[in-house]
N, C-alpha and C positions, 0 to 999 in steps of 0.2 A: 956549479952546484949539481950533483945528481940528481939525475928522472926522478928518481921515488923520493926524494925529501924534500919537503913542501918547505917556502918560507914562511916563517914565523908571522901570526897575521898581525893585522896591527889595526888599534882599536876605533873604532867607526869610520873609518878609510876605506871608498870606494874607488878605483880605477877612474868615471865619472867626476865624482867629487873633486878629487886630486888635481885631473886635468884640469877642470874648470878653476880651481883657486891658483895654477901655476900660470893659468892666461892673464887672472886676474890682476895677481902681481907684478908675472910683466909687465902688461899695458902699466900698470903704477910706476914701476919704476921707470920705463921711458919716457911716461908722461912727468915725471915729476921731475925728472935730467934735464928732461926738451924746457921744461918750465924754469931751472937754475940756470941753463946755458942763455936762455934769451934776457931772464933779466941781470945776468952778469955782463951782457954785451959781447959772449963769445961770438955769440949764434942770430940771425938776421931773419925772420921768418916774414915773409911778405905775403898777403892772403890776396887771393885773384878778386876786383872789385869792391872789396872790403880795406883798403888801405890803411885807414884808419884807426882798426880793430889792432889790440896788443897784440904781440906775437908768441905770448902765451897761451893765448885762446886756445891753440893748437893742438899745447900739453894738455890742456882741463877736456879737451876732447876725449883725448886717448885717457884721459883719465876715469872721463862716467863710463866710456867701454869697461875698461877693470872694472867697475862698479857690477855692470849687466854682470860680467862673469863667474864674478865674487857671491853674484849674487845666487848663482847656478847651483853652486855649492851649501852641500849641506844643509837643505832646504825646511828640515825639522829640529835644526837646532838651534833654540832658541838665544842664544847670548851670542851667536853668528847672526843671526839676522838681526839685531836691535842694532849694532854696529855697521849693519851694509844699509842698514836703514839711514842712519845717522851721516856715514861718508857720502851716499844720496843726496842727502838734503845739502852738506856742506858742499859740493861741488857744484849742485845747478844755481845756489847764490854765486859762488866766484863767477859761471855763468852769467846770472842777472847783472854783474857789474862789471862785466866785460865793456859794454857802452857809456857804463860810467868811467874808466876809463879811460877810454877813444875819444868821449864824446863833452865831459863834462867842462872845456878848458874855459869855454866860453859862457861867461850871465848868470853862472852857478853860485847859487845862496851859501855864505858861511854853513850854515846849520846845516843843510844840505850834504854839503861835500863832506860834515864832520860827521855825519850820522853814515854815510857810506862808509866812510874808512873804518869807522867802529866795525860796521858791520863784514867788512872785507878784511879784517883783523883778527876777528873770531871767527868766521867763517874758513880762513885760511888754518889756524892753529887748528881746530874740531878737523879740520878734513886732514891733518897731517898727525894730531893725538892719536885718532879713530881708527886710522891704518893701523897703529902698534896696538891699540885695545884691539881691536878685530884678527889679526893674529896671534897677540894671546890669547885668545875666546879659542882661535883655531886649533891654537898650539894642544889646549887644556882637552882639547875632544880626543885629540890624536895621541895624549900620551907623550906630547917632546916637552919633557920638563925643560931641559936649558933652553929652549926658543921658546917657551912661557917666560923664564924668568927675562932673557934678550927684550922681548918684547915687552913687558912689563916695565924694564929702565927707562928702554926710549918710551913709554907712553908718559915718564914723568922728566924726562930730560928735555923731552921737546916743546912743554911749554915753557919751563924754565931757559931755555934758550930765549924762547917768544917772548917772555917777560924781558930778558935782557937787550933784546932787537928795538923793542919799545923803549926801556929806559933812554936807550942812547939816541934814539931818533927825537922822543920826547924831548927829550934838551935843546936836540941842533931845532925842532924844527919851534920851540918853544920861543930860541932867540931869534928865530925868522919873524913870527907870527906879534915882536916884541914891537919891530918896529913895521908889521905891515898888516896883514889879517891871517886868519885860517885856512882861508883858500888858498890865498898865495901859497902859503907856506908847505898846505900838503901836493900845488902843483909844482913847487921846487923840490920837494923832497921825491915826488913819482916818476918826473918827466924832465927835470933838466935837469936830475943829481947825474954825475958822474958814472959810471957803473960799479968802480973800484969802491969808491962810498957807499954802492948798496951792497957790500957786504952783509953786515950784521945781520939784514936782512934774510940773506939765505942761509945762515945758520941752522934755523930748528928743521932743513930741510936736508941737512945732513943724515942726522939717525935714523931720520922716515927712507930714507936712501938705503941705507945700510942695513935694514930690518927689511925693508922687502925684498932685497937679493938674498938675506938669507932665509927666508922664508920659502921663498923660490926653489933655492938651491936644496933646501932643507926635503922641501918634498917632492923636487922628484928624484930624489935617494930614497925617497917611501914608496913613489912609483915602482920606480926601476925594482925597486925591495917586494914590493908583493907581486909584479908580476913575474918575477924571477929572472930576470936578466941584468947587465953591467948599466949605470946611470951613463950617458953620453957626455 
């Protein structure tokens, strides 16, 4: 591009801003990989002193960082922060129940163990819906209609997936719990299911995958775009 011809600006996009939402997405999306790969049984994460602890803890790490970064961004617009509010809350529960499941194998009340899973059910959909409503909130400041509408699918595909991951687990783990209790059945379903079984499970964590590399991707070609040079 020549000296004298300025790129075209683009609409409430700071240099600042930019950066801080392409960190943010990262961390998301390696944390939310690190989190598929370990409960798929690709990947083995072993915490120094903490044994016990899932080895997904890891990924929900790297994931409130996104969080801080996300949250850096665009600090006056309001339908960005209700959603970095929101992915906030829904990640420091996965947080909270990190020791519920490290910890819970043993003396754990039916009602107990059902009201965590509840809660580690919706807390997992909201913190993987809230990425895609959070970049379309973003997309809508910046002007990228196709990554508004991108993001707007997966925010309705993903719990439709979630709904699906539960039907099919509610069954198998229905006929566990037919002839044992509820505890059994959601520590058979957590901790001694197979990995290839928990599939279904990592479903809705697909399009939350695939909307935040493109969102990523997306803006720093906005970068590279206003500050006038080639995206790397």
């Amino acid at each position: 591009m020549p000296e004298d011809v300025q790129p075209p600006p683009v609409p409430g996009s700071s240099p600042s801003d930019l950066l801080a939402a392409v960190r943010g997405l990262s961390a998301w999306f390696w944390g939310l990989a690190l989190i598929v790969l370990v409960l798929a049984g690709v990947l083995t994460v072993r915490l120094p002193f903490l044994a016990r602890l899932p080895g997904h803890s890891v990924g929900l790490l790297i994931l409130l960082v996104g969080v801080y970064h996300v949250h850096q961004a665009w600090p006056t617009h309001a339908p960005c922060r209700r959603w970095v509010r929101l992915l906030g809350l829904a990640v420091t529960l996965q947080l909270y129940l990190v020791p519920f499941l490290g910890w819970w194998r043993s003396g754990t009340a039916a009602w107990y163990a059902l009201a965590n899973l509840i809660l580690l059910l919706a807390s997992g959909l909201i913190m993987l819906a809230g990425l895609a409503r959070w970049v379309e909130a973003m997309a809508g400041h910046l002007g990228e209609t196709e990554l508004r509408i991108e993001a707007r699918l997966s925010g309705w595909v993903i719990p439709a997936l979630g709904g699906l991951s539960f039907a099919l687990y509610a069954v198998r783990g229905g006929r566990l719990a037919w002839y044992t209790d509820p505890a059994f059945a959601l520590h058979h379903l957590l901790v001694e299911t197979d990995p290839f079984l928990l599939f279904p499970a990592l479903l809705p964590f697909i399009p939350a995958l695939a909307i935040a590399w493109t969102a990523k991707t997306r803006l720093l070609h906005t970068l590279a775009r206003i500050s006038g040079s080639r995206p790397v």
